[in-house]
C-alpha positions as MATLAB code, in Angstrom:
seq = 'XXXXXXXXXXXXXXXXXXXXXXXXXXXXXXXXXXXXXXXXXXXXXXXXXXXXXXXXXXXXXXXXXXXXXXXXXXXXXXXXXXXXXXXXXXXXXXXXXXXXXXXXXXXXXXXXXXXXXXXXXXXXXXXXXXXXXXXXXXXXXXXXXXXXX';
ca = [
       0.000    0.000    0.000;
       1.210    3.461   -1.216;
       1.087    6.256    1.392;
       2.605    8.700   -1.231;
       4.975    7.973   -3.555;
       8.164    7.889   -1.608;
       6.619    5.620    0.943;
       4.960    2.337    0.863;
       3.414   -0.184    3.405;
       3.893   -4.035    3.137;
       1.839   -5.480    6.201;
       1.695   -8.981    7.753;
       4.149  -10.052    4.553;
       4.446  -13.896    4.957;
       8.968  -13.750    4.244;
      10.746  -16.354    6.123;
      14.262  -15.733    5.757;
      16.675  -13.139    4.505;
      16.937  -14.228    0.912;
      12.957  -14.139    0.516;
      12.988  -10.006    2.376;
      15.945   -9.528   -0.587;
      13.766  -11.111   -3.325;
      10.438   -9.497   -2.041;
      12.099   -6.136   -2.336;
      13.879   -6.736   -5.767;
       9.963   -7.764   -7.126;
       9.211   -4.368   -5.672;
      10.971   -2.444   -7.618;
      11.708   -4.439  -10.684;
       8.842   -6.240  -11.694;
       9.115   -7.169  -15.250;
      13.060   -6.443  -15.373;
      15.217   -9.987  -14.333;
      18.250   -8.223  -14.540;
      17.736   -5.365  -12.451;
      15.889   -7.603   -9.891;
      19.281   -9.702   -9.717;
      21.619   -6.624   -8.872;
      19.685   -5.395   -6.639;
      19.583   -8.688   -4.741;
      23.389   -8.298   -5.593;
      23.326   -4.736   -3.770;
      21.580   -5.585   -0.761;
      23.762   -8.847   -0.145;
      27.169   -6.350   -0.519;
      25.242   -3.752    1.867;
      24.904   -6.829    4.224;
      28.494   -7.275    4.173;
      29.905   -4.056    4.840;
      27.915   -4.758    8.447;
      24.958   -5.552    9.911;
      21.794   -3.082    9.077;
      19.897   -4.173   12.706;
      19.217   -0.158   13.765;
      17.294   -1.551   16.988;
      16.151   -5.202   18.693;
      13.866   -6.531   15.676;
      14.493   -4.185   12.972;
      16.792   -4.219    9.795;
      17.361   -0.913    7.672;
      18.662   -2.446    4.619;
      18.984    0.309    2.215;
      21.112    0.962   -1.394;
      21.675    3.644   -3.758;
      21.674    2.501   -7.678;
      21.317    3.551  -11.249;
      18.978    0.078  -11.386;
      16.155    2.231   -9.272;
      13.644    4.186  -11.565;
      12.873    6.118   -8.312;
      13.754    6.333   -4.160;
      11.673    4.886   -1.665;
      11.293    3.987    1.461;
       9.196    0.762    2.242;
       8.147   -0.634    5.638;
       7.785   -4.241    5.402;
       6.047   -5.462    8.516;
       6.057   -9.512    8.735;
       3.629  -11.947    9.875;
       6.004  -13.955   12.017;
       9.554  -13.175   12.795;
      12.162  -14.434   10.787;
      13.935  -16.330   13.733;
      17.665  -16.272   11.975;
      18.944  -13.296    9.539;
      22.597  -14.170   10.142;
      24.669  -15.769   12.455;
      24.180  -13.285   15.028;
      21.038  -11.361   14.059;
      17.863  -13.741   15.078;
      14.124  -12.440   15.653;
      13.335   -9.903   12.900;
       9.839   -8.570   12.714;
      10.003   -4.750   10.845;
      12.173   -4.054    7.616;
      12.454   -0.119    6.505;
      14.385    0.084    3.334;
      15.464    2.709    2.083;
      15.845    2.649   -1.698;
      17.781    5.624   -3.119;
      17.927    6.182   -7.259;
      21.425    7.164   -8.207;
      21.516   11.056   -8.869;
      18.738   11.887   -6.736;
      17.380   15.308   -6.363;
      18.616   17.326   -3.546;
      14.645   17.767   -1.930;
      14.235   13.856   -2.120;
      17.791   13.455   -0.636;
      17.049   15.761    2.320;
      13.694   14.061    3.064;
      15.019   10.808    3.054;
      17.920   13.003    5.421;
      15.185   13.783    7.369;
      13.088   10.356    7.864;
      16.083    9.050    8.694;
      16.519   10.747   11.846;
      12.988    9.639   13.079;
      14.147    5.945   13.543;
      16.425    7.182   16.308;
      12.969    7.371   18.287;
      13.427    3.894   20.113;
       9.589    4.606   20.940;
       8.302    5.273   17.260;
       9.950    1.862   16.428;
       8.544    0.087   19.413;
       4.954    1.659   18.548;
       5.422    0.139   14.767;
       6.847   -3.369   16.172;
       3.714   -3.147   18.646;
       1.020   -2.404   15.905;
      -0.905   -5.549   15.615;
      -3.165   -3.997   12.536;
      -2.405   -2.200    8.928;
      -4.334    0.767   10.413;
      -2.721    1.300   13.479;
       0.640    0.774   11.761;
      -0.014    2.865    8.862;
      -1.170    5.535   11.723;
       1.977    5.438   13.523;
       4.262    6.401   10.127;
       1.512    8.976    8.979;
       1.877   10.741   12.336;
       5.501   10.555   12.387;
       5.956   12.267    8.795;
       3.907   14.906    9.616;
       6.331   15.756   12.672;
       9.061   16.384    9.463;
];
């Protein structure tokens, strides 16, 4: 569900393991385009590697910048059951935010992804998303926060 087009909402998503979140959001962005869906699997494995994206207990912040993106967003991916291992040290995943950026971005969508990103230092706001059992109350939660931007 689009909230506008910079962010979307993926609620109770049914992703068991780390390779399924990477293919999920490849499919996202690349529907019809193979190619593009494998390098950005590629990107988000390399991100992976350069250290873990856990940003708080239960959340992941994957997030690239590529020339295979027709345009930034940010998606909140909200599973149905934890995924109990994401790496050898990283168990117990429930809430995804990725942040997609589009190689030569503007500077306005730059600074409001500049901006968003400073909200998920709210240890609260995450636990209120974590805690939201319904796609209302959820959706709710991220409306209210953006408007505090």
């Amino acid at each position: 569900m689009e909230i506008n087009s910079l962010y979307q909402v993926y609620f109770n998503c049914e992703l068991k393991t780390k390779e399924g979140v990477h293919s999920f959001i490849s499919e996202i962005v690349c529907q019809d385009n193979p190619l593009q869906k494998e390098e950005v699997i590629h990107l988000l494995n390399e991100r992976e590697k350069v250290g873990s994206t856990l940003i708080a207990e239960h959340v992941m912040l994957p997030h690239i910048e590529s020339n295979q993106l027709k345009k930034s967003q940010i998606l909140f991916i909200r599973l149905a059951n934890p995924i109990p291992l994401w790496d050898y040290q990283t168990k117990d995943i429930c809430l995804l935010i990725v942040i997609l950026l589009k190689a030569n971005e503007s500077v306005q969508i730059k600074k409001e992804l500049s901006l968003f990103t400073r909200t998920l230092a709210d240890e609260e706001y995450l636990n209120r998303l974590l805690n939201s059992c319904e796609k209302e109350h959820f959706i709710k939660e991220i409306l209210k926060k953006l408007e505090e931007l």
